[in-house]
C-alpha positions in Angstrom: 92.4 87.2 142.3 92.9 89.1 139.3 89.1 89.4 138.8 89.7 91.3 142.0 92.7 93.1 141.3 90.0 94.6 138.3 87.5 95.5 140.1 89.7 97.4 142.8 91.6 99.5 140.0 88.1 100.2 138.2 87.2 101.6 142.0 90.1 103.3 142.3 90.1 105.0 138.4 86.1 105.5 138.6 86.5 107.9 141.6 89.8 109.3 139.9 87.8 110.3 136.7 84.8 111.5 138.5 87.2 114.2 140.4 89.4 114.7 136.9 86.0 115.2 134.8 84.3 117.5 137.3 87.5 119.6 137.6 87.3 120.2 133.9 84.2 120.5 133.4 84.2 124.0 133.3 87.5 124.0 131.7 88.3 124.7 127.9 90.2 121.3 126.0 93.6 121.5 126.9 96.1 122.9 124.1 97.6 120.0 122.5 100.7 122.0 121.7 102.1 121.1 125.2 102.2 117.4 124.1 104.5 118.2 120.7 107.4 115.5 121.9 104.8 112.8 121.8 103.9 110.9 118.5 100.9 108.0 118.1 102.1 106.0 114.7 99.1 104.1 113.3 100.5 102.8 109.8 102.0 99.5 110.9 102.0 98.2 114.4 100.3 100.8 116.5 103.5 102.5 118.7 104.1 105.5 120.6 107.1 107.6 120.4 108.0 110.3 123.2 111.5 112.6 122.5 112.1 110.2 119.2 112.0 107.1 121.7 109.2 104.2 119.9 107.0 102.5 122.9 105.0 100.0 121.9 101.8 98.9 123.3 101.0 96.1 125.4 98.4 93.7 124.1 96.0 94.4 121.3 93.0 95.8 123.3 95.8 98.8 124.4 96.7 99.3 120.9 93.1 99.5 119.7 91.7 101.9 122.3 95.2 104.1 121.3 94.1 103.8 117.6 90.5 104.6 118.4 91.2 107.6 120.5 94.0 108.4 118.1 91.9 108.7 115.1 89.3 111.5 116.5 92.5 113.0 118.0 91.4 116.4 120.5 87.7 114.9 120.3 86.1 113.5 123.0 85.2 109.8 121.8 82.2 108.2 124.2 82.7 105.4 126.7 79.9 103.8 124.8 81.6 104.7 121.4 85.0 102.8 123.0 83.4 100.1 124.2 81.2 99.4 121.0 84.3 99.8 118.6 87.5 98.1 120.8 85.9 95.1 122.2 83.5 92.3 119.8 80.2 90.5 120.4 82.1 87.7 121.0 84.2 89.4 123.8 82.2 92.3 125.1 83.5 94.8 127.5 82.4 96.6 130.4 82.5 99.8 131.8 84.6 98.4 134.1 86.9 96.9 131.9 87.3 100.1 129.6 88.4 102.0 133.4 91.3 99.5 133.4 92.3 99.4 130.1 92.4 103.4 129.6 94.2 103.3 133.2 97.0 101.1 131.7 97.0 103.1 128.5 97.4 106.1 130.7 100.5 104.4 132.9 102.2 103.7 129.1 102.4 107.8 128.5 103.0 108.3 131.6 106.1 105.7 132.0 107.5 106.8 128.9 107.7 110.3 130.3 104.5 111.9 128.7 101.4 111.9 131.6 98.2 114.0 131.0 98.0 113.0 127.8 94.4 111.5 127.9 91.6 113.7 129.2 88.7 111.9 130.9 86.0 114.3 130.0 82.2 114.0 131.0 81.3 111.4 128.4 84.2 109.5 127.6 88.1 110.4 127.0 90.3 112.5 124.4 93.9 112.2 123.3 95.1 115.7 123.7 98.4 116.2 121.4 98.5 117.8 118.1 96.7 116.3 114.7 100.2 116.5 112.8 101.6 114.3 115.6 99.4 110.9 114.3 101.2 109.8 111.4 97.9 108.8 109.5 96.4 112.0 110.0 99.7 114.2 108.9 99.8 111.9 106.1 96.3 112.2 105.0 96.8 116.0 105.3 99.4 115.8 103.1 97.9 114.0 100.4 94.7 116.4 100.5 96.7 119.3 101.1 98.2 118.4 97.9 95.3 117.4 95.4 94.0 121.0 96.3 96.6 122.6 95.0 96.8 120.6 91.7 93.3 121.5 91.3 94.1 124.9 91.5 97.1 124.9 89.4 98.5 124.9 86.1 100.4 122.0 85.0 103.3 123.8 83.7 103.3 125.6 87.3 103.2 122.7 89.4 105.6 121.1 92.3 107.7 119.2 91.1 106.3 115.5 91.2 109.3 114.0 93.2 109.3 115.5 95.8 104.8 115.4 96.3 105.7 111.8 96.0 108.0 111.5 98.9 104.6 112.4 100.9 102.3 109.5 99.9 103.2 106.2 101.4 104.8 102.9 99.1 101.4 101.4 97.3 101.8 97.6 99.0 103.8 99.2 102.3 103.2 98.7 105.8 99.2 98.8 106.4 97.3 100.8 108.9 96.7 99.5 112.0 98.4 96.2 111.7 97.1 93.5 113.9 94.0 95.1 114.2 92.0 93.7 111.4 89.5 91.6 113.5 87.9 94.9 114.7 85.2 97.3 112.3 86.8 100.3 113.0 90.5 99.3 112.1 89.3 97.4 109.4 87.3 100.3 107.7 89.8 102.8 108.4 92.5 100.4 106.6 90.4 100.6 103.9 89.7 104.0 103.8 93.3 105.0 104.0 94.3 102.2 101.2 92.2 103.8 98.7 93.5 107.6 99.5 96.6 106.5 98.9 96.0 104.8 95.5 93.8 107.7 94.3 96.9 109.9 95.1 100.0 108.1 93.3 97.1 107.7 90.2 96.8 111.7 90.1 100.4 111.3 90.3 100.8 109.5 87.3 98.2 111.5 85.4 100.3 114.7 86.0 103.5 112.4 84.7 101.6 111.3 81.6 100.6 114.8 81.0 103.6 116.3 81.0 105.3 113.4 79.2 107.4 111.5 81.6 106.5 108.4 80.5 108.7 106.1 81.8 107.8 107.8 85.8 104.4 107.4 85.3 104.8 104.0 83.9 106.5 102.7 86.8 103.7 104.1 89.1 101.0 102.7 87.3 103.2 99.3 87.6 103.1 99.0 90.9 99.3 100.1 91.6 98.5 97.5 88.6 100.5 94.7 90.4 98.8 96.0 94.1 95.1 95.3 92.2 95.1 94.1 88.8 91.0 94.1 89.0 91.0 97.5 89.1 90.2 99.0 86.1 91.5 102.5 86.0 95.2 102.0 87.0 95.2 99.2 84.3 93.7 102.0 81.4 96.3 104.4 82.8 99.4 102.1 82.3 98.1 100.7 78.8 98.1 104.6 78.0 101.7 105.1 79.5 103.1 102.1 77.4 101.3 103.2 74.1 102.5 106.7 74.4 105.9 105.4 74.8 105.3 103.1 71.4 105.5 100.0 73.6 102.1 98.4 72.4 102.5 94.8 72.9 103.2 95.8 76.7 99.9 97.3 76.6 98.1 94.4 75.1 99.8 92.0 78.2 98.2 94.4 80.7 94.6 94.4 79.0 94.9 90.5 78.6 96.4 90.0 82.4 93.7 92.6 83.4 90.6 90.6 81.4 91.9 87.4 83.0 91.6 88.5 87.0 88.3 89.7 86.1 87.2 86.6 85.0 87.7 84.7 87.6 85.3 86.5 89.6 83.1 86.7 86.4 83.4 90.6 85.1 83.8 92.1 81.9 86.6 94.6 81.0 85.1 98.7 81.5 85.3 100.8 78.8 88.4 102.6 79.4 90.7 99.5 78.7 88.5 98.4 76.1 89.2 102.0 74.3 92.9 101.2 75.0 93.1 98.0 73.8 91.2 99.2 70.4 93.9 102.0 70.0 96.9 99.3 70.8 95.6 96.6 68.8 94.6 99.3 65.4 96.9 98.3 62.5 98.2 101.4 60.7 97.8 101.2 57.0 100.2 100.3 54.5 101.6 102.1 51.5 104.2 101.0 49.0 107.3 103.1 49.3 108.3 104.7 46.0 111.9 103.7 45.6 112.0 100.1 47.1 108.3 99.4 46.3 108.4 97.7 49.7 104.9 97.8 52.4 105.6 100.7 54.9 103.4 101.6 57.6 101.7 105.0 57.7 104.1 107.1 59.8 107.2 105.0 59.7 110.3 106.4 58.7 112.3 103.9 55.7 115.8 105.1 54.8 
């Protein structure tokens, strides 16, 4: 029965977007400006929002053809593209099935009061509503947007850090595309995301060593050191924060918590915590102080 109930809405859509693409054939893309009061949120659960009301979607197929379409947002994305990225080898889908599917995604926008949304265009389907309105997008704009203008910048001219920081997600928040992870696409795009944001709160924390504010940068660099302590370059970074701030011994901890998670998967410390480790561990030479005749180190101060 429901086999059947299939096959008569995949009649019923099929003929629907035969008449929709050949009306807009000869059409340009729709403006997405029309859709501004609808939102697609990929980091976390995938959800819609319409008017600042959060939908969520039914079932995890719906979710991933939102993401999918989502992610190459105004673009038309292939039925063959759809069908190779939102179903597995294991459970392959049809065109058929993707007719269904994008005619249930379609009912979701349109019961939450947002229809026309979703173009079916000659070879597959676009989400038409702005970039800014995906959160992951926005975001990543953001972060870009950003690094270009430190690039171009002097550091004494630069925003201030607080508030560029209030733009790049919490390192070990919510991930992107949550409940998703069985699937290439989500999985790679997790991925990709994870490591923009990393690279971004580490410029952060360069610009904070730079100009001094130890202690900020130090508690960045904590919490992308605890997020990976294999990686090598957050681990340098904090070792330098700690040794700046005359906190040495915390230095040494990281380098010997940093060697130890890279031996269990049988690597060798890089050269940048190495250098570190060299500066922390150098012992200052010793002179005898004139009045007391007491060992002093070189650049201590002795009343």
């Amino acid at each position: 029965m429901c086999d059947d109930s299939s096959r008569m809405i995949a009649s019923g859509t099929a003929e629907s977007e035969r008449r929709s693409a050949g009306a807009q054939q000869d059409l340009p893309a729709a403006s997405p400006t029309r859709h501004r009061h609808v939102a697609v949120h990929l980091i976390g659960a995938v959800r819609i929002s319409v008017d600042g009301v959060v939908v969520p979607c039914r079932g995890v197929r719906e979710s991933a053809l939102l993401a999918r379409l989502a992610i190459d947002v105004g673009s038309t994305v292939t039925r063959d593209r759809l069908l190779d990225d939102v179903w597995t080898d294991s459970q392959p889908g049809t065109r058929n099935t993707l007719r269904v599917q994008m005619w249930r995604l379609r009912g979701l926008f349109e019961a939450a009061g947002a229809p026309d949304v979703i173009e079916t265009r000659q070879n597959g389907y676009a989400l038409v509503i702005d970039r800014a309105a995906v959160d992951v997008l926005a975001t990543t704009d953001r972060i870009n947007a950003s690094a270009v203008i430190d690039a171009n910048t002097n550091d004494g001219d630069l925003s201030d850090d607080d508030d560029a920081a209030a733009s790049i997600p919490t390192i070990g928040g919510e991930r992107l595309l949550e409940g998703l992870e069985d699937l290439d696409f989500a999985r790679n795009a997790a991925v990709r995301f994870d490591r923009l944001v990393v690279s971004a709160h580490q410029q952060r924390a360069r610009r904070l060593l730079t100009r001094n504010r130890l202690d900020d940068a130090i508690e960045v660099l904590t919490s992308l050191f605890e997020h990976d302590p294999m990686s090598s370059e957050p681990a340098a970074l904090l070792m330098q924060g700690y040794r700046l701030a005359g906190r040495r011994r915390d230095a040494l901890r990281v380098a010997h918590r940093h060697r130890a998670a890279l031996a269990e998967v049988g690597l060798l410390l890089g050269e940048a915590v190495l250098d570190e480790e060299r500066r922390c561990s150098r012992v200052r030479p010793t002179v005898r102080h004139w009045m007391t005749g007491r060992s002093v180190r070189v650049g201590c101060v002795t009343t």
